[in-house]
C-alpha positions, -999 to +999 in steps of 0.1 A: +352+452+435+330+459+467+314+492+453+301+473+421+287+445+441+268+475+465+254+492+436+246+459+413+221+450+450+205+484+444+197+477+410+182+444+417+161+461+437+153+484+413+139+461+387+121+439+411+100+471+417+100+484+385+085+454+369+057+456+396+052+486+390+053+479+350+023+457+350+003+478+374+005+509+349+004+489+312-029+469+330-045+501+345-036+523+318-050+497+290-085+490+307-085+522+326-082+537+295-055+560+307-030+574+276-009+590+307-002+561+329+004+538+298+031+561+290+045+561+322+043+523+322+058+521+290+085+546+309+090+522+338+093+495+316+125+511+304+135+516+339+134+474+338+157+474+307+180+501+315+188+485+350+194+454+337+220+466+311+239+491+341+238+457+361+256+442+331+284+472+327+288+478+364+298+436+363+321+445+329+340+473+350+345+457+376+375+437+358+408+440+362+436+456+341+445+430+310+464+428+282+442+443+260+430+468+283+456+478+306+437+509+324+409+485+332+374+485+322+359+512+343+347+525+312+323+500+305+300+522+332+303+550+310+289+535+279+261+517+298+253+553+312+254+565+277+236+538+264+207+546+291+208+581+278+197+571+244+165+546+254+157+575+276+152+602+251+135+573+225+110+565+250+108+600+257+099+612+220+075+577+217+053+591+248+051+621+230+048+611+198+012+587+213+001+614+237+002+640+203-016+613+182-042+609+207-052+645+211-050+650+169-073+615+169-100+627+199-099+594+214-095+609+245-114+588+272-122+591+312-094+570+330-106+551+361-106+559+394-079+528+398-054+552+374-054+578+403-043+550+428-018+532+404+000+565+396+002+579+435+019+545+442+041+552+415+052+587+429+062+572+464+077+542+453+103+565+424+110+586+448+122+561+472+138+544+446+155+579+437+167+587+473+184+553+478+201+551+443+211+586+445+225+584+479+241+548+469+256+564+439+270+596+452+285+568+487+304+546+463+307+575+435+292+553+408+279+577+376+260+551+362+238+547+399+234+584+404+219+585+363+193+557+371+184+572+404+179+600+380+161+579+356+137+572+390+128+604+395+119+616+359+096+586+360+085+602+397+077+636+377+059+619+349+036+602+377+028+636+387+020+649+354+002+615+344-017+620+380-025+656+369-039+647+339-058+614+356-076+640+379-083+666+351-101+646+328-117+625+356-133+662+363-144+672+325-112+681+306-106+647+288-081+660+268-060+667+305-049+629+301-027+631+264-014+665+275-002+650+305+014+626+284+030+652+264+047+669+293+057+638+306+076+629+268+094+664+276+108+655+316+120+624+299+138+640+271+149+666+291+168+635+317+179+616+288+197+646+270+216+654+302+228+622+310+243+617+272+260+653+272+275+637+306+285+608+295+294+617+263+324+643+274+333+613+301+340+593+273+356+616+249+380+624+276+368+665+277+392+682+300+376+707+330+372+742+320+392+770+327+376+783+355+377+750+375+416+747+365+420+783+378+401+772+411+423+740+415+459+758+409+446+786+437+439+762+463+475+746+455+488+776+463+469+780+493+481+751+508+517+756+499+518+790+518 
């Protein structure tokens, strides 16, 4: 189907940019000695994985009826939303997990001035990634788009906060880096968690809530006056 093929280009894009991006952060972050931009590298690097597996449910779902399943596949976009979800919120608690073992260990060091530049790249290139994603997503109404331009701009926020703590410890407080790392852990919790409640109803087949039910039989009535 059309829509597929228009949001399988946007992912392409996506990990072409992403795995830029990927070495730029793990290099910088490793001889920079940056603990906050080699978490957000490790967090784009996800972005490079997660793409990849969307590009592979968005081609699934994009089957027709069979046999075996005669209501289609569409479903398959669901689970690869889902199963985004769930590398999110591990890579989430494995930032944290390093950025908390760095400030218990003191081997906080000063990052260089190069981690400053790498992660304001990072923060305009997510957030363009976000706004065409997003905007892809909510064109061609594709849930599994709209939760990896998500997936964008939580790595956009944990630029900021690895940015943050760049400058802070560049400027004295060396232990600004890891605790930008920490916050960062949380925003990409926080993402994943959202997206797998999503998902997770989608796939159990929750029904709407009362309130919307209420609001759908009201304008019924409304038009049938």
């Amino acid at each position: 189907m059309e829509r597929y093929e228009e949001g399988k280009k946007v992912l392409w894009l996506s990990i072409l940019l992403n795995f830029v991006l990927t070495v730029l952060k793990i290099g910088v972050g490793i001889i920079g000695s940056s603990q906050a931009i080699l978490a957000d590298g490790i967090h784009t690097l996800t972005d490079v994985a997660s793409s990849i597996g969307l590009i592979f449910g968005l081609h699934v779902a994009a089957k027709p009826e069979d046999k075996e399943h005669p209501y289609g596949h569409e479903k398959a976009e669901s689970i690869a939303t889902f199963l985004l979800s769930i590398i999110l919120i591990a890579v989430g608690l494995n930032i944290g997990y390093g950025a908390i073992k760095s400030l218990i260990a003191g081997t906080e060091g000063v990052p260089s001035i190069w981690a400053v530049y790498v992660a304001i790249l990072s923060i305009i290139i997510k957030e363009m990634q976000f706004q065409l994603s997003y905007r892809k997503g909510k064109a061609i109404k594709s849930d599994a788009l709209i939760a990896d331009a998500w997936h964008h701009r939580s790595d956009a926020l944990s630029s900021i906060g690895a940015l943050i703590g760049v400058v802070g410890a560049r400027f004295g407080f060396a232990a600004a880096d890891p605790i930008a790392g920490a916050v960062v852990s949380l925003i990409v919790i926080k993402v994943g968690l959202e997206i797998f409640f999503k998902t997770y109803n989608e796939l159990m087949d929750m029904s709407i809530d009362e309130e919307k039910i209420s609001e759908i039989k009201m304008r019924i009535k409304s038009h049938g006056r």
